[in-house]
N, C-alpha and C positions, 0 to 999 in steps of 0.2 A: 504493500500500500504506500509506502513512505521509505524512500531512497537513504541510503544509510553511509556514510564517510564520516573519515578520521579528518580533522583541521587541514592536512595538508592536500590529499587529494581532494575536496572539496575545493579550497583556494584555486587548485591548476587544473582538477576537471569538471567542475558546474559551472554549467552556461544557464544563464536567467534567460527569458523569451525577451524579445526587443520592440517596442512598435513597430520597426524595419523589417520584422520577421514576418509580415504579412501584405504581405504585396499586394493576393487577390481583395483584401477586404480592403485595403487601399482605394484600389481602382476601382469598387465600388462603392467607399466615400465621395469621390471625387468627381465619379456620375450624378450621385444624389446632390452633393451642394451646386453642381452646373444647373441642374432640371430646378431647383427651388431659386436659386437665382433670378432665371428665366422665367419659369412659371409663375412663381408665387404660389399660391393659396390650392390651386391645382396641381401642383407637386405631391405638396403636402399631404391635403387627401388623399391623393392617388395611391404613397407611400406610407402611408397608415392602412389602408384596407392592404395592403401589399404584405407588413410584416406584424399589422397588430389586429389583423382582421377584424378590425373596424370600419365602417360606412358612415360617416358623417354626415350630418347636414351642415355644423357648425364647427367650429374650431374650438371658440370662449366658451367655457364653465359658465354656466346661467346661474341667474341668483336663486332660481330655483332648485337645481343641483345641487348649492351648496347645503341651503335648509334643508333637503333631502338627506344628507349629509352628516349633519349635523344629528337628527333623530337616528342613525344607526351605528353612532358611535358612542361607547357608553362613558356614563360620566365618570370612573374613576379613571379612563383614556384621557379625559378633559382635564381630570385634576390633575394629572401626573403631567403631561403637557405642558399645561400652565405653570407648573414649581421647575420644569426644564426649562423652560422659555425662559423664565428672571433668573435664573442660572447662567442660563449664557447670556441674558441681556448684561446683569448684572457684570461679570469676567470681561466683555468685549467693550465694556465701559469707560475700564480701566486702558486698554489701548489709545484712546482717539486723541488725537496728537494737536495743537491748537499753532498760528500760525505765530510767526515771530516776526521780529524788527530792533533792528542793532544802529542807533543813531548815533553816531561816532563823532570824535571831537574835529576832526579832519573836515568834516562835510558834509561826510558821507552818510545815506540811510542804507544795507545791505537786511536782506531778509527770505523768509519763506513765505506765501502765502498758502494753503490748505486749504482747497477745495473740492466736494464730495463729486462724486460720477452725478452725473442727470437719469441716465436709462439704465438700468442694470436687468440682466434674464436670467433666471437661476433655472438647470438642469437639474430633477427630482425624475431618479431611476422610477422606472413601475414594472409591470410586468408576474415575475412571479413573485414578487415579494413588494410592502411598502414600505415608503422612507417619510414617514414624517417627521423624524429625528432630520432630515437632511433640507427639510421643508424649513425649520428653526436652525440650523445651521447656515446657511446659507441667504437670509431674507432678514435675520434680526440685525449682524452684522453691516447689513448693509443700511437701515433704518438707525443705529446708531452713529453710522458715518453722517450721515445728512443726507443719501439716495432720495431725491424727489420721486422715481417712477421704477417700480419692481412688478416684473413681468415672472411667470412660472410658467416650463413648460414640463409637462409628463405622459407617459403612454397610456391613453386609455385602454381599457377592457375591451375584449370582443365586442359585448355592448355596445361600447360608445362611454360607458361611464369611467370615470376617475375616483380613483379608490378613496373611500372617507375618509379614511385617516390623516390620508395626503390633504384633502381638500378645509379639514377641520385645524390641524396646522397650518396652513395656510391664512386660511383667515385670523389663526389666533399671533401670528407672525406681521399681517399688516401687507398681502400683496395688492396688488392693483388689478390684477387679472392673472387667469390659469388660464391655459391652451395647453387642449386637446393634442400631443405631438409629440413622440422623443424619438430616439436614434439620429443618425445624419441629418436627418430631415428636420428637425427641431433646430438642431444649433446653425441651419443657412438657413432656417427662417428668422432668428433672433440674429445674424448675422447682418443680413441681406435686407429685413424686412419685409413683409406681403403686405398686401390689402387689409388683412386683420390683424397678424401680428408686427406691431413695433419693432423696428433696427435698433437695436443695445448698444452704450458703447461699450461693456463688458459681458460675457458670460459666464458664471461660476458654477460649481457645482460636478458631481463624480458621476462615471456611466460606465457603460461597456466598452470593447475596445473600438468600437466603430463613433462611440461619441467622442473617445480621446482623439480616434484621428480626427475629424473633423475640427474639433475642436485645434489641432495642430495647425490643420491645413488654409484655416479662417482667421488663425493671430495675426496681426498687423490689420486686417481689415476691419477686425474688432477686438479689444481686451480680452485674455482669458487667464483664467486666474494661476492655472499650471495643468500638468498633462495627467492627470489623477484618474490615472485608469485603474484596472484590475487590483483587487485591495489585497493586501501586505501583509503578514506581522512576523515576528520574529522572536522565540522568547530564548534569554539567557535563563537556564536552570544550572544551581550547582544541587551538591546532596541534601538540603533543606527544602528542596522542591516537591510538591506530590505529584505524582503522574498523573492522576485524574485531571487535578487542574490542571497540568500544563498541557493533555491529550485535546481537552474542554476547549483553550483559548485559540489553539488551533482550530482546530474546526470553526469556533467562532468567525473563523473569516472564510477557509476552504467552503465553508456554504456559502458562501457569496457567489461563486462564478466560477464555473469551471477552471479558468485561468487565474485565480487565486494563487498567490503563494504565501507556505506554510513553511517556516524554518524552525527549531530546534536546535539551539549549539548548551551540549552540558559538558560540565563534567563531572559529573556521575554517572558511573556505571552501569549502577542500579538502573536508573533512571531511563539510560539510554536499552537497556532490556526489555524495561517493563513498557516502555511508550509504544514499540508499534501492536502491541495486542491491542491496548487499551484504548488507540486511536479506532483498530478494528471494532471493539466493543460498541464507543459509544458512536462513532459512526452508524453502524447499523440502523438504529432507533432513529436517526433522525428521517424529516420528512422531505429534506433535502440531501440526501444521502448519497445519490448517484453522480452530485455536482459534487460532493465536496470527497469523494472518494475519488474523482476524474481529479480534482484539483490537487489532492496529496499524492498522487501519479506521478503527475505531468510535470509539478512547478513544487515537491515538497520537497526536505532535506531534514536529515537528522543526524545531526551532524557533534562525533565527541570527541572534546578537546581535553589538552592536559590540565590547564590553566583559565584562570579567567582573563586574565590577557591575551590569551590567544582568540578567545571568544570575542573579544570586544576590538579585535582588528579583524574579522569575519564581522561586526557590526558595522565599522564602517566602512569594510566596501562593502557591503549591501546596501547600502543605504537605506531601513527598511520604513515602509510606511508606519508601521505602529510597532515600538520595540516593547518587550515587556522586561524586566529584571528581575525574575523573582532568583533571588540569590539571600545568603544573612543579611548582608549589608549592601543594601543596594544606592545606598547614597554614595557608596565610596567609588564606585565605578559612575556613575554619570555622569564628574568633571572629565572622564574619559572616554566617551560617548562624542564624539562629532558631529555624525550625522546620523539622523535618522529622525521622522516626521511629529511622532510623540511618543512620549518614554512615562512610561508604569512604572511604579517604583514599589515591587513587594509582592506578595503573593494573595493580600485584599484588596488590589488596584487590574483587578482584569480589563480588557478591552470596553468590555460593554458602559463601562463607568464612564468612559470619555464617548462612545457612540452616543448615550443616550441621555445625559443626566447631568457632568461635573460643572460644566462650564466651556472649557477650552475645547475650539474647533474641531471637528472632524473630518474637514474636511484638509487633506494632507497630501503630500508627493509622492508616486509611487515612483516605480520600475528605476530604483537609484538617484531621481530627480532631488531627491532629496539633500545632495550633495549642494546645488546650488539653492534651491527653491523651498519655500514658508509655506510652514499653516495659513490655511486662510485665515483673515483679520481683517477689521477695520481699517487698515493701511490698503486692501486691494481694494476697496472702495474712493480711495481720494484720492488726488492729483495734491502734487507741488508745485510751484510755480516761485523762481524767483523772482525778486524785487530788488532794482536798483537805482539808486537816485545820488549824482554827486554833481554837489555847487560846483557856479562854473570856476569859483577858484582852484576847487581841486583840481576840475579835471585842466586849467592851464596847467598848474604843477606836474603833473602828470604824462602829459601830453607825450611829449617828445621820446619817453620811454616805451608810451602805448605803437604810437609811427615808430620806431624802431624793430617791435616785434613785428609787427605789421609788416614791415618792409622782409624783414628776414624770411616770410611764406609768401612773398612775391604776390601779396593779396592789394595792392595798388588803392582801390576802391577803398579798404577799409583805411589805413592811412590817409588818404584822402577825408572819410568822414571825420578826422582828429583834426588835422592840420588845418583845417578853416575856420571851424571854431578855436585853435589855438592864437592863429591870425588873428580873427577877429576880435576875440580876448587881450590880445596885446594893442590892440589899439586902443583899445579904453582908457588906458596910462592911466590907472589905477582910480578908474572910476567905479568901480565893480561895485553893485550890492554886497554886503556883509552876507 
C-alpha cells in the first residue's frame, strides 16, 4: 500500500509527480480556457453538463437556493461555522498591514500606500466531497483586507444544485455571488469574464490538478494566489508516536484525491512496522477508500531514518504542504524547519485543527512551492504602492548624481527628465520656496 525506504534511497530515488508530468491534461486546460475566453457563458454551460453532468439554465445561486439551503443544514453545522468563522476572522486580523509615510528632514516624504484588491473569485472544490471550511478560508480573509467584491465559484450537483454546506458558509462569510462552475472552466471564467460572471483581479482558492493548471496558465492575466494543487502532508514520528495517529493523519489527506501525497519519515522502528498494516486497517472502513488507497500507491512514502536531523533535511526538500511533528519535543526542531506550508506541533495538533477550526489559513503550497511561496493571508488580498515626494531643493541637491546614473544605462530620456528641472532650479538664484 505505502512504498517503504531508508533516508538515503528515498533522497536519490523518489521522484514526486510534477504539474509538467501531465501534458495530456494540459492541453486540455488550455482548450477549455480558449472556448471560455471566446464563448463566454456558453462554454461554461457547455463544460458543466460535459464533466458535472449538469444542465443549467443559470449560472448564479438564486436567493432562493440559498434559503433552500439554509433549512437543510443543521444548526449545530451553523454553530460550529460560526465559532470557525471568528477564529479565522479573528487570526487574519492580526495580519493587515496599515500604510506608512516617513517625512524626513531633507524634504523628502518616502512611503507605502496599502490598498485592498477591488474583485477577488475564490475557487470552492465540490464534487465528491464539500468545503465549507474552504468557503471561510478563503472569502473572510479577503473581507478583512478591504475586498469591495467577492465572487465564489463551485461545481454543482448533477442536479444543478450546490451543496448547502458550501452555500451556508458562504453566506455566513459575506460573498457577493456563487456561480454554478468549477474545473478549467471556472477559473477562465473568473479570468476572462462572461456575461454573468465578473473578471477578478485575483483568484484564490485549492482544486484538482486541472484547476492548478489553469490556474498556472491565466497568472499574469489575472492574480493567483499560488499553485495549491493536490494536498500534502508529511509527519515526522520518533518513538513517542502512536501508529494509529500517525496511520489517521495520513489518510486524512490521501482521501483527498487520488494524487495526494502521504509521507512518513521516523525513526522508530517500531513505528515504521506497525504503520503499513494499520494504514491497511483503517483504510478499509473509510468511504473514501479507493482514492486514498490509489493515493498511498502512487504518491506515499514511508520513509526511516536514523536521526531527526536527517528527517528534517527530507522536510525541507519536500517542501511539504502540511508538516506535522509529532516527536517529544517538537519545538526544538521547528527553528529547523525551513520550508514547509504549516507545521503541527505534537501529537494533539493533527491536520484537521488547522482544516477546520484554529485560525490560521488553509489554504497552502503544495508540490515543493512551498520553498518560495505563503499561506494564504490578508497580504494576497492588497496591493502596495509606493509614494514619493521631494522638494524641489532636494531634488536640485541631488540632481546631478541622479543624470549620472542615468547617463551610465544610456537611458538619455530619463536624465533629461532631471536636468531641466535642475536648470531650471538654478535659475531661481535662490528664490526657492522653503
Amino acid at each position: 500500500m505505502i512504498r517503504i525506504y531508508d533516508g538515503q534511497s528515498f533522497q536519490t530515488g523518489f521522484t514526486r509527480q510534477r504539474f509538467d508530468d501531465y501534458p495530456e491534461a494540459l492541453a486540455s486546460v488550455r482548450q477549455i480556457l480558449t472556448a471560455v475566453c471566446q464563448e463566454g457563458d456558453a462554454a461554461v454551460f457547455r463544460y458543466t453538463e460535459k464533466f458535472d453532468g449538469a444542465v443549467l439554465k443559470t449560472l448564479q445561486v438564486s436567493d432562493e437556493e440559498f434559503a433552500v439551503a439554509k433549512k437543510q443544514v443543521e444548526e449545530k453545522v451553523v454553530t460550529a461555522l460560526k465559532e470557525a468563522a471568528e477564529n479565522i476572522r479573528t487570526f487574519h486580523r492580526q495580519q493587515v498591514r496599515q500604510s506608512w509615510f516617513d517625512s524626513r528632514p531633507d524634504g523628502s516624504v518616502l512611503g507605502v500606500r496599502v490598498t485592498p484588491l477591488e474583485r477577488v473569485g475564490a475557487y470552492i472544490p465540490g464534487g465528491s466531497a464539500a468545503y465549507p471550511s474552504t468557503v471561510l478560508m478563503t472569502v473572510i480573509p479577503a473581507r478583512v483586507a478591504g475586498v469591495k467584491e467577492i465572487y465564489l465559484v463551485t461545481p454543482p450537483d448533477a442536479d444543478g444544485s450546490v451543496n448547502p454546506y458550501t452555500l451556508v458558509a458562504a453566506e455566513l462569510a459575506g460573498v457577493d455571488a456563487v456561480f454554478k462552475c468549477g474545473g478549467a472552466q471556472a477559473i477562465a471564467a473568473l479570468a476572462y469574464g462572461t456575461k454573468t460572471i465578473p473578471a477578478v483581479d485575483k483568484i484564490v482558492g485549492p482544486g484538482n490538478l486541472y484547476v492548478t493548471l489553469a490556474k498556472r496558465e491565466v497568472a499574469g492575466i489575472v492574480g493567483i494566489d499560488m499553485p495549491a494543487g493536490p494536498s500534502e502532508i508529511l509527519v515526522v514520528a520518533d518513538e513517542t508516536a502512536r501508529t494509529d495517529f500517525v496511520a489517521a493523519d495520513l489518510l486524512s489527506q490521501a482521501e483527498h484525491d487520488p494524487l495526494a501525497a502521504a509521507y512518513c519519515v521516523t525513526t522508530s522502528a517500531r513505528l515504521a512496522a506497525e504503520l503499513p498494516e494499520e494504514l491497511k486497517r483503517q483504510c478499509s472502513v473509510l468511504k473514501r477508500s479507493e482514492i486514498a488507497a490509489t493515493s498511498l500507491k502512487n504518491q506515499g512514502a514511508l520513509i526511516k531514518v536514523n536521526t531527526l536531523a536527517e528527517a528534517v533535511e527530507i522536510v525541507n526538500l519536500l517542501a511539504p504542504e502540511h508538516l506535522e511533528l509529532q516527536v517529544a519535543d517538537p519545538w526544538a526542531l521547528l527553528g529547523k524547519v525551513q520550508h514547509a506550508g504549516a507545521i503541527f506541533l505534537g501529537a494533539y495538533t493533527p491536520e484537521p485543527v488547522g482544516d477546520y477550526w484554529a485560525g490560521p489559513n488553509h489554504v497552502l503550497p503544495t508540490a515543493g512551492t512551498g520553498r518560495f511561496a505563503s499561506v494564504l493571508s490578508v497580504d494576497d488580498f492588497l496591493k502596495l504602492s509606493s509614494v514619493l515626494y521631494y522638494s524641489p531643493q532636494l531634488l536640485l541637491q541631488k540632481a546631478k548624481k541622479i543624470e549620472c546614473l542615468a547617463e551610465v544605462e544610456g537611458l538619455q530620456a530619463h536624465s533629461l527628465a532631471i536636468s531641466l528641472r535642475r536648470e531650471f532650479l538654478e535659475k531661481q538664484d535662490g528664490k526657492l520656496e522653503p
